[in-house]
MINUNU-867683 format. One record per residue: residue number from 1; residue in one letter; z, x, y of N, C-alpha, C in turn. Coordinates in steps of 0.2 Angstrom, whole numbers, m for minus. Layout:
<nodes>
   logu   dotor    n.up   n.east   n.north   ca.up   ca.east   ca.north    c.up   c.east   c.north
    NUM       A       Z        X         Y       Z         X          Y       Z        X         Y
...
</nodes>
This chain:
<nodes>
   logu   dotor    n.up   n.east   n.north   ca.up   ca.east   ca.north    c.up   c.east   c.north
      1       X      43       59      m185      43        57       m178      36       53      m177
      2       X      37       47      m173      32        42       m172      26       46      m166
      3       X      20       43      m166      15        46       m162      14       41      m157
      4       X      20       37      m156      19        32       m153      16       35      m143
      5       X      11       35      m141      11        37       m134      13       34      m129
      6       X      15       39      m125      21        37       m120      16       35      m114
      7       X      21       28      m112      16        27       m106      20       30       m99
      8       X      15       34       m95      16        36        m89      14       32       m83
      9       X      20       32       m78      17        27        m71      21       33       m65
     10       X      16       31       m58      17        33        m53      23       33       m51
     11       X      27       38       m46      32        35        m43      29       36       m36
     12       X      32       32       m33      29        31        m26      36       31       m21
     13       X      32       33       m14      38        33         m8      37       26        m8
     14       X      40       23         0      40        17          1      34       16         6
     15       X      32       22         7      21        20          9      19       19         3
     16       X      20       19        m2      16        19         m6      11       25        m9
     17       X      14       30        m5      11        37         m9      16       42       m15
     18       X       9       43       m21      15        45        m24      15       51       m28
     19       X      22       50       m26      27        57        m26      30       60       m32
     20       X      26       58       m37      29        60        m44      27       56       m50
     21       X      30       56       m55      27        54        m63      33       52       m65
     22       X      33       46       m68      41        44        m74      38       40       m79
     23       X      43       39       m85      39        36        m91      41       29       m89
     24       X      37       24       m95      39        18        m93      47       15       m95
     25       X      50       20       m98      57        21        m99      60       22       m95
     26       X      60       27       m92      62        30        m84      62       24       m80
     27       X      58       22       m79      57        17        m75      60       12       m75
     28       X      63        8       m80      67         3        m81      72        2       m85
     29       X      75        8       m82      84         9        m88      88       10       m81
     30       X      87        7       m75      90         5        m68      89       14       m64
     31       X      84       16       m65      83        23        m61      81       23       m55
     32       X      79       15       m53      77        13        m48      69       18       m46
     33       X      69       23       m47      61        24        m46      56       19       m46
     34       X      53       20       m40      49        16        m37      43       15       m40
     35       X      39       11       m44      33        11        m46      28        7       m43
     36       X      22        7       m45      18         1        m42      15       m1       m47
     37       X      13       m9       m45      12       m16        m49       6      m21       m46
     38       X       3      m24       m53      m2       m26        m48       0      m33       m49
     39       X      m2      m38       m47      m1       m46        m47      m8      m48       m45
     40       X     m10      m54       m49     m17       m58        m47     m15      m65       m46
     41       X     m16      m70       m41     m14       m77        m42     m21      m80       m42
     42       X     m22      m83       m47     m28       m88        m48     m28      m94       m46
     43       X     m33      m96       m43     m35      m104        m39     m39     m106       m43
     44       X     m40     m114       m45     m47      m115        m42     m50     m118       m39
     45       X     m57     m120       m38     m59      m123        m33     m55     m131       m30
     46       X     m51     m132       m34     m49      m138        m31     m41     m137       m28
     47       X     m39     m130       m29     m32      m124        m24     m29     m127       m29
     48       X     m28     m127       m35     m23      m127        m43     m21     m120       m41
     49       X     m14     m118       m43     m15      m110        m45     m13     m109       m52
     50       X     m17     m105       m55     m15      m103        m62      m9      m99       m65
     51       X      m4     m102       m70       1      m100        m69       1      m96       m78
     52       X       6      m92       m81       6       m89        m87      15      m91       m88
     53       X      14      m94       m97      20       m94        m98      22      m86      m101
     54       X      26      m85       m99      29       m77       m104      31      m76      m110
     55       X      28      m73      m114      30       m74       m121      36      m74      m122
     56       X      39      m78      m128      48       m78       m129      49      m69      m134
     57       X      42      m65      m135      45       m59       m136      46      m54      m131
     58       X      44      m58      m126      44       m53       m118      51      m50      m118
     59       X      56      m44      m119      64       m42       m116      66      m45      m109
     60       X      59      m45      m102      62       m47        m96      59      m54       m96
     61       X      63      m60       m95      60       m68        m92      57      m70       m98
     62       X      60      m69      m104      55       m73       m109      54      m81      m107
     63       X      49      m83      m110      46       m91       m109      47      m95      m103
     64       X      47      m90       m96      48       m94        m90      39      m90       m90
     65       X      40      m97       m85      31       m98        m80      32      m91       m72
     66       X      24      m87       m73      24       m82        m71      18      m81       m69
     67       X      16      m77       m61       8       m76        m59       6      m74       m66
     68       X      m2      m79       m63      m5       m76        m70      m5      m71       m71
     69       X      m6      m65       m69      m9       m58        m69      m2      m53       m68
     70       X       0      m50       m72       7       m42        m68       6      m41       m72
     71       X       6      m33       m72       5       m27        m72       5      m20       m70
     72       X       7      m17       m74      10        m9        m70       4       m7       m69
     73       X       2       m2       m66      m3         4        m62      m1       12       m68
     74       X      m6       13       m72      m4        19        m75      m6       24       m72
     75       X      m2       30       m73      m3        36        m67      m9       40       m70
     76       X     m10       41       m63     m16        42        m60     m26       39       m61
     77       X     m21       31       m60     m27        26        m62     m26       22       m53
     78       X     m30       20       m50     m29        18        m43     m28       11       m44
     79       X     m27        6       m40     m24        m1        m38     m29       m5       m40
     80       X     m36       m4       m38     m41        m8        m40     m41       m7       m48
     81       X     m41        1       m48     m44         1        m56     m39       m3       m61
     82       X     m32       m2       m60     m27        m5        m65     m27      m14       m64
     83       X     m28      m18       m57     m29       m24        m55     m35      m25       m60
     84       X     m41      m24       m62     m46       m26        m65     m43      m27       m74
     85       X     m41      m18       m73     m41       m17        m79     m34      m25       m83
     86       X     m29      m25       m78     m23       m29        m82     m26      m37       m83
     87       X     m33      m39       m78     m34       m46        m79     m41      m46       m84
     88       X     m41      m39       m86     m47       m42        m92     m43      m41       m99
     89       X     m37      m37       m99     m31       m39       m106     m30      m43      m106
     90       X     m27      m48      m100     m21       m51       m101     m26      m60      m100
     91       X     m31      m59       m98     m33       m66        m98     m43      m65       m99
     92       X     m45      m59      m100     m51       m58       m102     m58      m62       m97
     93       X     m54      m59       m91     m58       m59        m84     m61      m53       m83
     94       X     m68      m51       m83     m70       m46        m80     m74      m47       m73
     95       X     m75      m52       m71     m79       m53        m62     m72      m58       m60
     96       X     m73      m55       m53     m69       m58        m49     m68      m56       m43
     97       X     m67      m62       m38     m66       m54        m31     m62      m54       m29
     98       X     m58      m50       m29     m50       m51        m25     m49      m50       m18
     99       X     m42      m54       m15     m44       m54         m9     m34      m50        m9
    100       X     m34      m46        m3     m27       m44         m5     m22      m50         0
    101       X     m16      m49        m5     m14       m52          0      m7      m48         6
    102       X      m4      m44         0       1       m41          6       5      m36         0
    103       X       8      m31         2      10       m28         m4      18      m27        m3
    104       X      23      m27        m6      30       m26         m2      35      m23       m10
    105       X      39      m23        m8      45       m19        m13      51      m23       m16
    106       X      48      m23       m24      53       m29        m28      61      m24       m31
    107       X      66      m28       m30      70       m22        m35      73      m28       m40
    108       X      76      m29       m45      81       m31        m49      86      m25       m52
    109       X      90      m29       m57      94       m24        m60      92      m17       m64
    110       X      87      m17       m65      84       m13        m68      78       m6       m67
    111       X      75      m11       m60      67        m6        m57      68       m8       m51
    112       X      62       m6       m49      59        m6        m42      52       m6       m41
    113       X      50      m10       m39      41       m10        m41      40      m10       m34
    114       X      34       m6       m32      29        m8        m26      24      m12       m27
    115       X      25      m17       m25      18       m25        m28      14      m26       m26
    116       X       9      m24       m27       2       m25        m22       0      m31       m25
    117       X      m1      m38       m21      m3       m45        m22      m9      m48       m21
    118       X     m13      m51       m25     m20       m52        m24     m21      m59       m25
    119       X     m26      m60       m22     m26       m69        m24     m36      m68       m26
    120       X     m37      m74       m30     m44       m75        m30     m44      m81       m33
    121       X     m51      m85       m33     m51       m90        m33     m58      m91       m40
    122       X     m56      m94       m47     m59       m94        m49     m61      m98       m56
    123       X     m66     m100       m57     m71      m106        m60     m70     m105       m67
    124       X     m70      m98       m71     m74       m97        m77     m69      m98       m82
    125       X     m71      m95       m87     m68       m95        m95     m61      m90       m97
    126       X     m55      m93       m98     m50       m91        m96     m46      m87      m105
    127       X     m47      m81      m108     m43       m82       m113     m37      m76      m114
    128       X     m31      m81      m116     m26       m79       m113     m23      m72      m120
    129       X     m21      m69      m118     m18       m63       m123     m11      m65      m127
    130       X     m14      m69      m133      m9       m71       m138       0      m66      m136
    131       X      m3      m61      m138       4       m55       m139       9      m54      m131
    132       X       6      m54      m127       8       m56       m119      10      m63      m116
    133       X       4      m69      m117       6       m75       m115       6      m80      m123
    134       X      12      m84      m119      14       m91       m124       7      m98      m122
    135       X       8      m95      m116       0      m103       m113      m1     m101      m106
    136       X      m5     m105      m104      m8      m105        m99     m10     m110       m94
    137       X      m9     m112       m88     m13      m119        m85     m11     m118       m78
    138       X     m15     m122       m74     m17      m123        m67     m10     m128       m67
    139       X      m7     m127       m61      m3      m130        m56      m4     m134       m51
    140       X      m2     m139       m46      m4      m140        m41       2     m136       m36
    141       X      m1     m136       m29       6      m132        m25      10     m137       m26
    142       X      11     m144       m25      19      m147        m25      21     m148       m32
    143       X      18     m145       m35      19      m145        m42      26     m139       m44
    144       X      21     m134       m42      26      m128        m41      32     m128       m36
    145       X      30     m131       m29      35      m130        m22      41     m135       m27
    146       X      41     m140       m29      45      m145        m34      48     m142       m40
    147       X      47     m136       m43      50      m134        m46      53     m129       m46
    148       X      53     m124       m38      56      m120        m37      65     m119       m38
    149       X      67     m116       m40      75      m114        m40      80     m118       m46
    150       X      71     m120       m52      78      m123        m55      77     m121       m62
    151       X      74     m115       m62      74      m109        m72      68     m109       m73
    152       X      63     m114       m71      58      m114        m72      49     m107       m72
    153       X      53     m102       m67      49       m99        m64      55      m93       m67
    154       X      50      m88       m66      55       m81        m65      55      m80       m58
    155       X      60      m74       m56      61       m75        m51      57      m71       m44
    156       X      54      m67       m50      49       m60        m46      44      m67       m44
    157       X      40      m72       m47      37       m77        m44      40      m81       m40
    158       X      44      m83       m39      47       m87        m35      47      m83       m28
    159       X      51      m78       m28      48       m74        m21      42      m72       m20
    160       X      38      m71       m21      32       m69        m20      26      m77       m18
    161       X      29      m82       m21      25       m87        m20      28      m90       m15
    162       X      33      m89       m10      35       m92         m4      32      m86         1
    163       X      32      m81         0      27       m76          5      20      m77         4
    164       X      18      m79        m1      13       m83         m1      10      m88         3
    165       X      14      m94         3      12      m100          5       9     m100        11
    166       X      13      m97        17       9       m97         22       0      m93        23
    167       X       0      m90        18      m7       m87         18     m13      m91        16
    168       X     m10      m96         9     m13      m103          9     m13     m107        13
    169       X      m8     m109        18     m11      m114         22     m15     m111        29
    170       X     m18     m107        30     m21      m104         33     m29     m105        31
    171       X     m30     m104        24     m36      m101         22     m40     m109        23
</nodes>
């Protein structure tokens, strides 16, 4: 028998309080149990957003363009802790300040995530997690609004970047 350690995530209501513990198998073998998920989108000073290709070993959305930052929340680690924690693996960020953006409830064929969405805006040294990401690079917004709806994108990003946009033309 393998020691492999099982990864555990929160289940949560639709407040977002939670209500239990599932593996991360449970969670994505269509149980629909509700978990939570962090998301970071990266700007930078000239409103580029930072985009991640998904590695072609990824099982969900191989080699489609995706927030730079997703990642689960492990149980009983809090939103902030897991939001830090997923942008210093996945792209080797440890400062940053995030600003939230709105949090809402994804489902596909398989899960159901509660997404807590964060935006920040950011200058420094970016290096990407070979085993997680294929590449990395800044976008323009008519870059992405032009490439919306045609394979490009996955589609957890694609929703999530249209409830976005209004908060960018705002800021």
């Amino acid at each position: 028998m393998g020691n492999i350690k099982e990864e555990w995530f929160p289940v949560v209501d639709e407040a977002g309080k939670v209500v239990g513990k599932a593996t991360r198998r449970e969670c994505h073998s269509g149980s629909m149990l509700m978990h939570p998920v962090v998301h970071l989108h990266i700007f930078d000073s000239q409103g580029r957003l930072y985009l991640q290709r998904r590695s072609m070993n990824k099982d969900i959305q191989p080699g489609k363009w995706d927030t730079a930052v997703g990642g689960h929340v492990d149980y009983g680690e809090s939103i902030e802790e897991a939001l830090h924690r997923e942008v210093r693996e996945e792209l080797g960020i440890t400062s940053f300040e995030p600003i939230h953006n709105f949090t809402y409830s994804f489902m596909s064929h398989i899960e159901r995530e509660m997404v807590y969405s964060y935006r920040t805006v950011y200058e420094g040294e970016i290096k990407i997690d070979p085993e997680e990401i294929d590449e990395g690079k800044y976008w323009t917004i008519e870059e992405v609004v032009s490439n919306i709806g045609k394979g490009v994108f996955t589609p957890n990003f694609e929703d999530e970047f249209v409830k976005l946009l209004p908060l960018l033309q705002r800021d």
